[in-house]
C-alpha positions in Angstrom: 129.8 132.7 159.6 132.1 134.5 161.4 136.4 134.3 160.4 136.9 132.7 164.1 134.4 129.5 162.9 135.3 129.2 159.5 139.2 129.0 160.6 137.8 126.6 163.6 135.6 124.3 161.1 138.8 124.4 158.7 141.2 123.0 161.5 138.8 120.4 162.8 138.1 119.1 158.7 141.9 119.2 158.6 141.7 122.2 155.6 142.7 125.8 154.8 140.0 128.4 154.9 141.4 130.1 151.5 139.6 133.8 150.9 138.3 133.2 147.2 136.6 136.7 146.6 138.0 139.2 149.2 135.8 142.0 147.1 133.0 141.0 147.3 130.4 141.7 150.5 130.7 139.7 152.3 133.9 138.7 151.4 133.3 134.4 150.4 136.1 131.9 151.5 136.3 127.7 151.1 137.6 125.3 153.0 140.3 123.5 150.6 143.8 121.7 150.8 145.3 124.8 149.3 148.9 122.8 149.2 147.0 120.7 146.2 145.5 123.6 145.3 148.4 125.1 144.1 149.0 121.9 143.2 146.7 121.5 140.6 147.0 125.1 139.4 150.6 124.9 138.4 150.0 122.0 136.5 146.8 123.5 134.1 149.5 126.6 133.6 152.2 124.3 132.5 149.7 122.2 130.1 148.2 126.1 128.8 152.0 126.8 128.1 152.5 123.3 126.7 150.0 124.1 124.0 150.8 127.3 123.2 152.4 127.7 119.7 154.7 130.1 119.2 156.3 131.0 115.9 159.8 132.6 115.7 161.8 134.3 113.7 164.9 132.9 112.5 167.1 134.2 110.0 169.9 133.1 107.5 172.3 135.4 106.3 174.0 134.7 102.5 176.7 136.9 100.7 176.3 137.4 96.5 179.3 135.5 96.1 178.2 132.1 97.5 179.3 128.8 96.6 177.0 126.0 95.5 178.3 123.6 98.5 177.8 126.5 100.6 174.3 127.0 99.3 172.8 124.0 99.7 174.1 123.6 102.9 172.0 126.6 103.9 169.1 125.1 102.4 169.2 122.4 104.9 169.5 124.8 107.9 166.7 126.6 106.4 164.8 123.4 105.5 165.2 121.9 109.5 163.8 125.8 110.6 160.7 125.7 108.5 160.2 121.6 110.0 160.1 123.4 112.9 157.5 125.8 112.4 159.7 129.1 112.5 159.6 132.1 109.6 162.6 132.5 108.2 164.3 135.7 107.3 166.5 134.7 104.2 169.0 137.6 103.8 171.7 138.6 101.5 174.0 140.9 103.1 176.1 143.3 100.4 179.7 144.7 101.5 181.9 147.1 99.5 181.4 147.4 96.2 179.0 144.4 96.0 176.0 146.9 96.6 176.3 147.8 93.4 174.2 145.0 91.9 171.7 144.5 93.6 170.4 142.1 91.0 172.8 139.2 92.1 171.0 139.5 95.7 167.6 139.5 94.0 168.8 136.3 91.5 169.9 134.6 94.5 166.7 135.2 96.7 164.9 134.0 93.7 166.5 130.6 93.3 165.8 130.3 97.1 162.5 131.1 97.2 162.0 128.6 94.3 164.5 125.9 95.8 161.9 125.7 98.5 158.8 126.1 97.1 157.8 122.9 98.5 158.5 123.6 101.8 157.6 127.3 102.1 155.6 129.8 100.6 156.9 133.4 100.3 155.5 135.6 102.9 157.4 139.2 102.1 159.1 139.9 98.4 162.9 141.3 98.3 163.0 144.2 100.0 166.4 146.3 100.5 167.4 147.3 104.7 170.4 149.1 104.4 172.8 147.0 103.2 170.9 143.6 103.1 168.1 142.5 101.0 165.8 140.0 102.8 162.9 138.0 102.4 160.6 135.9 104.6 159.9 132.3 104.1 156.7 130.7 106.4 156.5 126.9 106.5 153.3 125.6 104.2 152.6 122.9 107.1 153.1 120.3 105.3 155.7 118.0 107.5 157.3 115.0 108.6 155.1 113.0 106.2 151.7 113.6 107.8 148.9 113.1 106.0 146.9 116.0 104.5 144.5 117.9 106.3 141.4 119.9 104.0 143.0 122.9 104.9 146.4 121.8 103.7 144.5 120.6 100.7 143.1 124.0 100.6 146.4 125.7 100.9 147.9 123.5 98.3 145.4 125.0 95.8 146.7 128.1 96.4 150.7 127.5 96.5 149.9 125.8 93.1 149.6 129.5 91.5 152.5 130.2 93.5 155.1 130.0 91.2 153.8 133.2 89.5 153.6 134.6 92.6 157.0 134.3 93.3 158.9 135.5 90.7 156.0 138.3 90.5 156.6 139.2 94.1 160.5 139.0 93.6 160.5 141.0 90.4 158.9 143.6 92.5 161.4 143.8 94.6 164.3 143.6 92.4 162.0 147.3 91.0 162.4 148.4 94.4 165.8 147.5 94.8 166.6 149.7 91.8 164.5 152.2 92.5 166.4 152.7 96.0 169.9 152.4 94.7 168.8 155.1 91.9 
């Protein structure tokens, strides 16, 4: 069929003659309402977006010299992060003279790490950039009250051990803390 009849049979059916494979040969068109066309299109790319998961990264900066009120008040921001499904970067940043002990940073990122245990496991032990130390916490997916899944179950199992994990993982990094100030 020629362009000239397929345009012609497309006004008289009241349709757009759309050009679906222009490289193939012949080149293959349809007769379509391509207003609800597009239509329809949009609205599978905005439900493919909708389901999309993305994780960020979202951090939380302490000094050595922190206050208990002022602790715990970062738990909760940290604690409404992970609900949300974001890593967190827990960081403790050193000025002046404070670099000099790097242990209190490493203490501090313990008690974190172990403060949320529940809600977190630890996905990257102390490490020193600069003049920060930081960690990352990932949320365990265990949320809002849900109910278990097996695979929660199964992660359970393993964040269970994780208390040796931990302060294996953070007495690691307190090594390499040392090891970097040296």
């Amino acid at each position: 069929m020629t362009v000239q009849e397929g345009l012609a049979l497309a006004q008289e059916r009241g349709l757009d003659l759309v050009e679906v494979a222009p490289g193939a040969d012949p080149p293959v068109c349809r007769l379509l309402d391509y207003g609800r066309f597009r239509y329809v299109q949009t609205k599978r790319e905005r439900e493919a977006r909708k389901s999309q998961k993305s994780t960020s990264l979202r951090e939380v900066r302490f000094r050595p010299a922190i206050g208990q009120h002022d602790l715990d008040a970062k738990y909760r921001t940290i604690q409404k992060l992970l609900d949300t499904g974001a890593k967190v970067k827990v960081s403790v940043l050193f000025r002046g003279r404070s670099i000099t002990h790097p242990e209190l940073g490493v203490s501090l990122l313990r008690k974190v790490a172990e403060g949320l245990q529940e809600e977190a496991k630890l996905e990257r032990a102390p490490t020193m950039e600069g003049r920060m130390m930081s960690i990352i916490l990932t949320p365990t997916g265990k949320r809002d009250g849900r109910a278990e899944s097996t695979k929660e179950k199964d992660t359970k199992t393993e964040t269970d051990a994780e208390p040796e994990k931990t302060e294996a993982l953070v007495a690691q990094g307190s090594d390499n803390a040392k090891a970097e100030n040296a």
